[in-house]
C-alpha positions as CSV (number, residue, x, y, z in Angstrom):
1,X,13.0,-25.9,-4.8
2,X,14.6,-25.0,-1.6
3,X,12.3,-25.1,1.6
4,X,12.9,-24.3,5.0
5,X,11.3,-25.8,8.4
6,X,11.1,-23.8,11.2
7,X,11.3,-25.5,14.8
8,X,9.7,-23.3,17.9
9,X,11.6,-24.9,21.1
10,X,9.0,-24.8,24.0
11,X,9.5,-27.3,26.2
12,X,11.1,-25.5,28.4
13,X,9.4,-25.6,32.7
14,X,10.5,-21.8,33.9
15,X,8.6,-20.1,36.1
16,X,10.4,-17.2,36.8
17,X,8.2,-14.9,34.6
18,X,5.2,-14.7,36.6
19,X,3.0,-15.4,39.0
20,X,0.6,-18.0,37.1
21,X,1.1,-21.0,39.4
22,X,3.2,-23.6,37.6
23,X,2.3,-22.3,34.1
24,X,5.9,-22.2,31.7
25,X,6.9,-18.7,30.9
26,X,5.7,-19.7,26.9
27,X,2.3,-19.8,28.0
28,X,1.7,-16.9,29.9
29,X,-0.9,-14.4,28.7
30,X,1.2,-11.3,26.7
31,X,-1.1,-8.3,25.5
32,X,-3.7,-10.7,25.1
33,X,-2.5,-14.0,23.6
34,X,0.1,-16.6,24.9
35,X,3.9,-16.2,24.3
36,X,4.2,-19.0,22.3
37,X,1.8,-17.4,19.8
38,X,3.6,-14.4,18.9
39,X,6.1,-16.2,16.8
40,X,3.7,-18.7,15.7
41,X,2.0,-15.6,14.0
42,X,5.1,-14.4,12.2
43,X,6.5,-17.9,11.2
44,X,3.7,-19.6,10.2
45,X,2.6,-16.0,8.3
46,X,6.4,-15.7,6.5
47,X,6.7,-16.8,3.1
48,X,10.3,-18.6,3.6
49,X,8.8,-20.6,5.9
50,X,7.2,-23.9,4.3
51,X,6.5,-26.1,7.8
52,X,6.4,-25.7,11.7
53,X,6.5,-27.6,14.5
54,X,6.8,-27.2,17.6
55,X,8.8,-28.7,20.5
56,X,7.0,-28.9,24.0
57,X,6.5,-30.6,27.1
58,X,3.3,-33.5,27.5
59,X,2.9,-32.4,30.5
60,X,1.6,-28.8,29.0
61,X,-0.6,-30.6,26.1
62,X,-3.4,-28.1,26.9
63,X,-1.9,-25.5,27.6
64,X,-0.5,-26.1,23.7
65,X,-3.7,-26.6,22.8
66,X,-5.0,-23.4,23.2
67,X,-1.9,-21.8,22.1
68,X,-1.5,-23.0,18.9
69,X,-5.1,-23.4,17.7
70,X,-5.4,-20.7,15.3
71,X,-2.2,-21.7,13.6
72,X,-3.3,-25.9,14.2
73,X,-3.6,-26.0,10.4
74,X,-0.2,-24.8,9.7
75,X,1.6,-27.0,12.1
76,X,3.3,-30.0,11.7
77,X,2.2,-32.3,15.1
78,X,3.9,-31.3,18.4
79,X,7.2,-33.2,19.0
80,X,8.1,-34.2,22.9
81,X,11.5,-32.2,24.1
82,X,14.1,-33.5,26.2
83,X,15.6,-33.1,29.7
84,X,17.3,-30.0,28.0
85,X,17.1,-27.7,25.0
86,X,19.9,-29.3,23.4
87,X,17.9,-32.4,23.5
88,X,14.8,-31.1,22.6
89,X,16.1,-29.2,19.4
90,X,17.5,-32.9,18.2
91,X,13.9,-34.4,18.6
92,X,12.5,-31.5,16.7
93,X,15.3,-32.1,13.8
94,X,15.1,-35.5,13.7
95,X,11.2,-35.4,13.4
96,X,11.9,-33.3,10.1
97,X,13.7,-35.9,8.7
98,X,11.4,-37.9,6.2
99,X,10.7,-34.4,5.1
100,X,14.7,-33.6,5.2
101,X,13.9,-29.9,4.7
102,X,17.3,-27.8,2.6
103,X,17.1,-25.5,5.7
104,X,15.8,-25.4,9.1
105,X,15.1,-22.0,11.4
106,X,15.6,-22.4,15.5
107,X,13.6,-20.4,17.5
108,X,13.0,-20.1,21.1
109,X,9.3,-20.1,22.2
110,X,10.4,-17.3,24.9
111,X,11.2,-14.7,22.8
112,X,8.1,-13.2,21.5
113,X,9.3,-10.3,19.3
114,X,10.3,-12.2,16.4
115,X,10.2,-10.4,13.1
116,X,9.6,-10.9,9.4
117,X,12.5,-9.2,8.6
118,X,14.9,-10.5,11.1
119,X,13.7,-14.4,10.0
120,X,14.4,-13.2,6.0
121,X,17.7,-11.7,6.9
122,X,18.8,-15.0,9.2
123,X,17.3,-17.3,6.5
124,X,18.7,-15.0,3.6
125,X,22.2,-15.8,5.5
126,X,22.3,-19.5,4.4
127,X,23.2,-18.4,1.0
128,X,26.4,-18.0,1.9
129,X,27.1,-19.8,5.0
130,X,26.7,-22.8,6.9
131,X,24.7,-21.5,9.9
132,X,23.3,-18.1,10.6
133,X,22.1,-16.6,13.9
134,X,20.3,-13.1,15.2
135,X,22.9,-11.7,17.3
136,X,23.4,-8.0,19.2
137,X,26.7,-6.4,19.5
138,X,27.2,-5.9,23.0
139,X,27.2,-2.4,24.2
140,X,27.8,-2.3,28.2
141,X,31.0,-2.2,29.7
142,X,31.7,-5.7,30.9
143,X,33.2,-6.5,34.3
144,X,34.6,-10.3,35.6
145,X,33.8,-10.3,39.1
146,X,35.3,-12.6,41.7
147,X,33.3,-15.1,44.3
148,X,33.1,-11.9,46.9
149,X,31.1,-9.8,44.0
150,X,34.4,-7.3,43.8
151,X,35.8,-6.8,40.2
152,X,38.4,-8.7,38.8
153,X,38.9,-6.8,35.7
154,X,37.4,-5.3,32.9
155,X,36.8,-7.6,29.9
156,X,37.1,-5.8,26.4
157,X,33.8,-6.1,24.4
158,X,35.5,-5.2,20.7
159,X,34.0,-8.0,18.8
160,X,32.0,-9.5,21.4
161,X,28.0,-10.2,20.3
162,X,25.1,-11.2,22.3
163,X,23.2,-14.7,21.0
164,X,19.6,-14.7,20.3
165,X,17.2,-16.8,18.3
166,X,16.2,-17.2,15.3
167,X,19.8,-19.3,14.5
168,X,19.1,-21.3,11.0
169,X,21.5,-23.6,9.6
170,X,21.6,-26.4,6.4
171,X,19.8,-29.0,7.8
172,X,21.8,-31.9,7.0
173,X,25.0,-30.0,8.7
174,X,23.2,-28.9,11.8
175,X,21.6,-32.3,12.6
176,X,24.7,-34.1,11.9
177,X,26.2,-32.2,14.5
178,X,23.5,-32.7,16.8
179,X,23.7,-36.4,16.4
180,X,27.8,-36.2,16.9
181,X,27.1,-33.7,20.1
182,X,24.8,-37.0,21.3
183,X,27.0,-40.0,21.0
184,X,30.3,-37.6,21.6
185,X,28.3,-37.2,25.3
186,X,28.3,-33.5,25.0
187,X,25.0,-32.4,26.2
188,X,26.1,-28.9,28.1
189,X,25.5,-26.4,24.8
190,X,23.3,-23.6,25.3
191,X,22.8,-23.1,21.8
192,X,22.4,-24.1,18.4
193,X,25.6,-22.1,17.7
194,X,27.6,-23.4,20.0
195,X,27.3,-26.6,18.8
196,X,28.2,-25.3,15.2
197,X,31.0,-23.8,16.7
198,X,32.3,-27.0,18.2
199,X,31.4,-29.2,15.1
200,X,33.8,-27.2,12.9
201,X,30.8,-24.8,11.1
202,X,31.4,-21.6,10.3
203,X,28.7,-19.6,11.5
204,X,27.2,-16.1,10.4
205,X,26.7,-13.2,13.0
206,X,23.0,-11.2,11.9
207,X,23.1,-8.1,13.7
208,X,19.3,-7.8,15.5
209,X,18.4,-6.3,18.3
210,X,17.9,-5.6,22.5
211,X,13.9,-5.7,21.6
212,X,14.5,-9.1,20.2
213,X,15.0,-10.3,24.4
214,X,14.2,-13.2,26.0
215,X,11.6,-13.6,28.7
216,X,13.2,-15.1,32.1
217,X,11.6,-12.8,34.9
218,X,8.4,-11.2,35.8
219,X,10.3,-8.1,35.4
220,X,10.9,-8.8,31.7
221,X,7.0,-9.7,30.9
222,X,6.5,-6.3,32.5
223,X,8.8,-4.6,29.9
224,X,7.2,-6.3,27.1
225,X,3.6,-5.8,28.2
226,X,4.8,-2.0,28.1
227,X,6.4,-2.4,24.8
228,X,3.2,-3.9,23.0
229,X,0.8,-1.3,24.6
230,X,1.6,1.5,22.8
231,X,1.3,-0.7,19.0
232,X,-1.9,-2.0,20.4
233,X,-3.0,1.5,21.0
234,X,-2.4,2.8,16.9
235,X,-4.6,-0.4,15.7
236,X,-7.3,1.0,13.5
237,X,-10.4,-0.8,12.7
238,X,-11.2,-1.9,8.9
239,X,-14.4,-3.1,8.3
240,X,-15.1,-5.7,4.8
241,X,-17.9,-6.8,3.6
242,X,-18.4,-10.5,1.4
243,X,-21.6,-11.7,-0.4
244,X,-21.5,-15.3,-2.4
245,X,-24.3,-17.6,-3.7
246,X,-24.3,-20.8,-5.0
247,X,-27.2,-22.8,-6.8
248,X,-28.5,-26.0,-5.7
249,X,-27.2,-29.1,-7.7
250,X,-27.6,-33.2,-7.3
251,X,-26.2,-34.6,-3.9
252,X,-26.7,-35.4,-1.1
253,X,-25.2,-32.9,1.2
254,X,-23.8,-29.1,1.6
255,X,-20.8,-27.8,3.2
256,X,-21.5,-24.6,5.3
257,X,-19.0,-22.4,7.4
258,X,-17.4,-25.7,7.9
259,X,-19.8,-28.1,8.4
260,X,-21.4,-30.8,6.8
261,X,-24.6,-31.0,6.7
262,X,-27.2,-33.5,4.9
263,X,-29.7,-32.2,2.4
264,X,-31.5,-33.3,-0.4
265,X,-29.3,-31.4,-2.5
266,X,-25.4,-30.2,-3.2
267,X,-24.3,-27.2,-3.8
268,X,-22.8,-26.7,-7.4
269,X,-19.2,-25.1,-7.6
270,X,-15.6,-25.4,-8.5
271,X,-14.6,-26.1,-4.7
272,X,-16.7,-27.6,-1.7
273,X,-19.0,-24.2,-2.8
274,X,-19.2,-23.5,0.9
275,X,-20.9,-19.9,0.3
276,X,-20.3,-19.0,3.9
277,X,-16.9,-19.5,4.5
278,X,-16.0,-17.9,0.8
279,X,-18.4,-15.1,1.7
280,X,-16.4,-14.4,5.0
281,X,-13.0,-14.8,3.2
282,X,-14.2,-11.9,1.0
283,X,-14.7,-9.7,3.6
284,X,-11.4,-10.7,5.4
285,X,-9.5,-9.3,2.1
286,X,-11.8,-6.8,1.7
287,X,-10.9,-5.1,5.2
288,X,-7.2,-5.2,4.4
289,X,-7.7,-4.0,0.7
290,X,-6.4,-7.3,-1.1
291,X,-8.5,-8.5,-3.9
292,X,-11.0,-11.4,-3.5
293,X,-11.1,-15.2,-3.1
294,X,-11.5,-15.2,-7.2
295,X,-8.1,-13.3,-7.7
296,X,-6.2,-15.6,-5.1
297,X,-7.9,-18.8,-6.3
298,X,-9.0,-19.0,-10.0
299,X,-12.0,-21.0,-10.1
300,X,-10.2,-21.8,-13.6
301,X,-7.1,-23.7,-11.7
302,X,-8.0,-26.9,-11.2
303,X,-6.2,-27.2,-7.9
304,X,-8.9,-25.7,-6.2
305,X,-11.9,-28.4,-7.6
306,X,-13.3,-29.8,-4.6
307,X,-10.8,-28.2,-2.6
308,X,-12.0,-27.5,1.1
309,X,-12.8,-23.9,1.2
310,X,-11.5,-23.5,5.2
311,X,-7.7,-23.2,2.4
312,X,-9.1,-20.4,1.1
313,X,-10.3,-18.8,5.0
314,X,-6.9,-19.5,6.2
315,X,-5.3,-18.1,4.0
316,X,-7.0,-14.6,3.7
317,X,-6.5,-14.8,7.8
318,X,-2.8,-15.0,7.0
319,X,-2.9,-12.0,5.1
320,X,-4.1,-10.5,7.8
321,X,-1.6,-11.2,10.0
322,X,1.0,-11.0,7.5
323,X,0.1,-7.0,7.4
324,X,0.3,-6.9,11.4
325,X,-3.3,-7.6,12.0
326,X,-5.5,-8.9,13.9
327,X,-9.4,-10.6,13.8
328,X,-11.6,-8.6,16.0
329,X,-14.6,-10.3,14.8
330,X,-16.4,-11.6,11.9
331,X,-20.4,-12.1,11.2
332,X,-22.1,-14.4,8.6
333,X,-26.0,-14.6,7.5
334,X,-27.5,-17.4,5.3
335,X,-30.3,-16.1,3.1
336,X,-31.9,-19.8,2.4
337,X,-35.3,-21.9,2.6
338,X,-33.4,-24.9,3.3
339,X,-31.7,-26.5,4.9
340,X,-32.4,-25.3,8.9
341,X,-29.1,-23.1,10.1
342,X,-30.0,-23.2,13.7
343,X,-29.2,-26.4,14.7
344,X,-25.3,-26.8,13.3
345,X,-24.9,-22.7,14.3
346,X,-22.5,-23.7,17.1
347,X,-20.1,-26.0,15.2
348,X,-19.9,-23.3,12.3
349,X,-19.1,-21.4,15.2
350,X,-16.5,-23.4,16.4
351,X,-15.2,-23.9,12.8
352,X,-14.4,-20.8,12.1
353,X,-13.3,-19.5,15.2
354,X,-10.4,-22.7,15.1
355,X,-9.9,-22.1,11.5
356,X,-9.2,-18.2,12.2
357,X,-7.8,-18.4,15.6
358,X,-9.9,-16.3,17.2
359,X,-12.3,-17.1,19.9
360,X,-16.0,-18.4,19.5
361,X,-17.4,-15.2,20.7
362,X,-15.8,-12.9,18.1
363,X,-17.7,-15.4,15.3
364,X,-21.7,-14.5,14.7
365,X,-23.8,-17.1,12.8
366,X,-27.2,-16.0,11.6
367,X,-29.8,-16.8,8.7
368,X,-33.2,-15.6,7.2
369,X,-35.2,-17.0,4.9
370,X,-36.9,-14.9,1.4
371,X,-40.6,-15.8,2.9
372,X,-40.5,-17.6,-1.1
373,X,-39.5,-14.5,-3.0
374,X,-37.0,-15.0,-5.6
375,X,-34.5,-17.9,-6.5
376,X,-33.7,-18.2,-3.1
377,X,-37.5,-18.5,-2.1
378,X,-37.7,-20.9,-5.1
379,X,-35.2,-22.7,-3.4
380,X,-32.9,-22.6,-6.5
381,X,-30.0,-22.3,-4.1
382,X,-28.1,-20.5,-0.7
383,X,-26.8,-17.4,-0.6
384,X,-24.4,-15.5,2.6
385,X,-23.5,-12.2,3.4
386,X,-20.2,-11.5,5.9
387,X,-18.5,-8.8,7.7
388,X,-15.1,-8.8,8.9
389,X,-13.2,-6.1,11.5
390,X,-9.6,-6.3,11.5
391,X,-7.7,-4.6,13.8
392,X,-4.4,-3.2,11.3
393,X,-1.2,-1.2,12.0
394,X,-1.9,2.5,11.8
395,X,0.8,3.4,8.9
């Protein structure tokens, strides 16, 4: 089977895009979420994608932190950069190889506007090709000028192309030529391309976009806070609902929203029977329309016995952002005697809110007992109700 790695460079120190102190450009706040998170939603959402990782600088571990920590569970660990991007590309290929993915995807943590469709077009490029970047044909009459700022003369743009990111290559060709580019001494490339270029690889142009930009200035994170407003403002809200129940069985402990928790019994299913957290994933695909966690995950595949049922949460949260969406906020009761909810309330919380990306505030934890009525007053076992609001693309 042919996979492909994707490697988000953001290491990178600029400054030039705001007025945040010494916070890097990747990490500034961008209709609501860091930079570096926009990709991370569509790469770690796109189904050509089998692995991440990103490429940063120590120096902004919690800054990464908090960026990446609703997509923590699809990451591969961060890798340290380099003194340049060049160098920081190689440390993000050569930390892919014991995985030695078929095909790797480079993308720059600056540019925010990163599409399904341009990553499936870039990837969908390799077929037939070497190396494969997003490029624009350029457009504006171009001028060389001379030290003085006067013209020199007019430079004809028939076949010239502006460079962007995504650029995916074979991985074995591309970090062969980053490993040549090292011991030749050649550390001056700009891009991924460039290095291609000089290594003797043919390289396919993918004709993107001017929306596919860069961030360098406070100008430019103006422009895209302008761009994103208007989407933000045809978001509808979808409301699902989720009930599950699971009887009691022998053990010694239950799994709930996350958490384990000690009891005098288990909870009896075909995964960790956490009715809470497959409760909420119901109402997660039930906001965007998409079946239930049954349809997705058999309880007749036995790849999901004993399987952690955060997979499962994660997963319908991907859907979500797969369609465009986002998690507003999500709300789960417990209908059980036993055991006492209040006390782990807060790291259910927390679990969630990490698992889903969103934060702690948008996740409500609540529980009632059946004052003894019925099998849940019996204390034959624990049922949950959830409710999800999604936030989805007004088609």
């Amino acid at each position: 089977m042919v996979t492909t790695a994707a490697v988000i460079v953001a290491a990178g120190r600029g400054t030039r895009a705001g007025s945040h102190g010494t916070v890097p450009k990747q990490y500034l706040p961008l209709a609501g979420e860091p930079v570096l998170a926009h990709s991370l939603r569509v790469l770690t959402a796109h189904p050509q994608i089998d692995v991440a990782l990103v490429v940063y600088n120590l120096e902004d571990a919690d800054l990464y932190q908090a960026a990446t920590a609703r997509f923590s569970h699809r990451l591969l660990p961060p890798v340290e950069g380099g003194d340049t991007r060049q160098a920081s590309v190689l440390a993000g290929l050569e930390a892919l190889a014991a995985r030695a993915p078929d095909r790797v995807l480079i993308h720059d943590a600056a540019r925010p506007f990163l599409t399904a469709e341009l990553v499936g077009d870039v990837v969908a490029a390799l077929d037939m090709n070497a190396g494969a970047i997003a490029a624009e044909p350029v457009s504006d009459t171009l001028k060389q000028a001379a030290a003085d700022g006067t013209i020199v003369r007019t430079i004809d743009r028939t076949g010239l192309w502006r460079a962007q990111t995504p650029q995916a290559f074979r991985y074995d060709v591309i970090l062969d030529a980053h490993r040549r580019a090292a011991t030749a001494g050649r550390f001056d490339f700009t891009d991924d391309a460039g290095l291609a270029e000089w290594a003797g690889l043919p390289v396919r142009l993918v004709a993107s976009s001017g929306r596919n930009m860069k961030l360098t200035t406070a100008a430019d994170m103006e422009l895209a806070e302008r761009l994103l407003a208007p989407a933000a403002a045809f978001l509808e809200p979808r409301n699902g609902t989720g009930f599950d129940v699971h009887r009691f069985a022998a053990g010694d402990h239950v799994w709930l929203c996350g958490v384990k928790i000690a009891h005098t019994h288990g909870l009896e299913g075909h995964s960790d029977a956490d009715v809470g957290l497959h409760a909420l994933t119901d109402a997660l695909l039930g906001a965007i329309g998409d079946g239930d966690i049954g349809q997705h995950f058999p309880p007749s595949d036995p790849a999901w016995r004993g399987a952690p049922s955060r997979i499962f949460l994660a997963d319908a949260a991907a859907r979500v952002a797969k369609r465009g969406g986002r998690i507003s906020n999500v709300d789960v009761t417990f209908l059980c005697e036993a055991p006492k909810i209040g006390p782990h309330r807060q790291a259910m919380r927390e679990a969630i809110a990490e698992i889903l990306g969103i934060g702690v505030e948008r996740v409500g934890i609540k529980a009632t007992t059946m004052e003894g009525l019925g099998y849940i007053g019996r204390r034959e076992g624990i049922a949950a109700m959830a409710s999800a609001t999604v936030l989805l693309p007004n088609a």
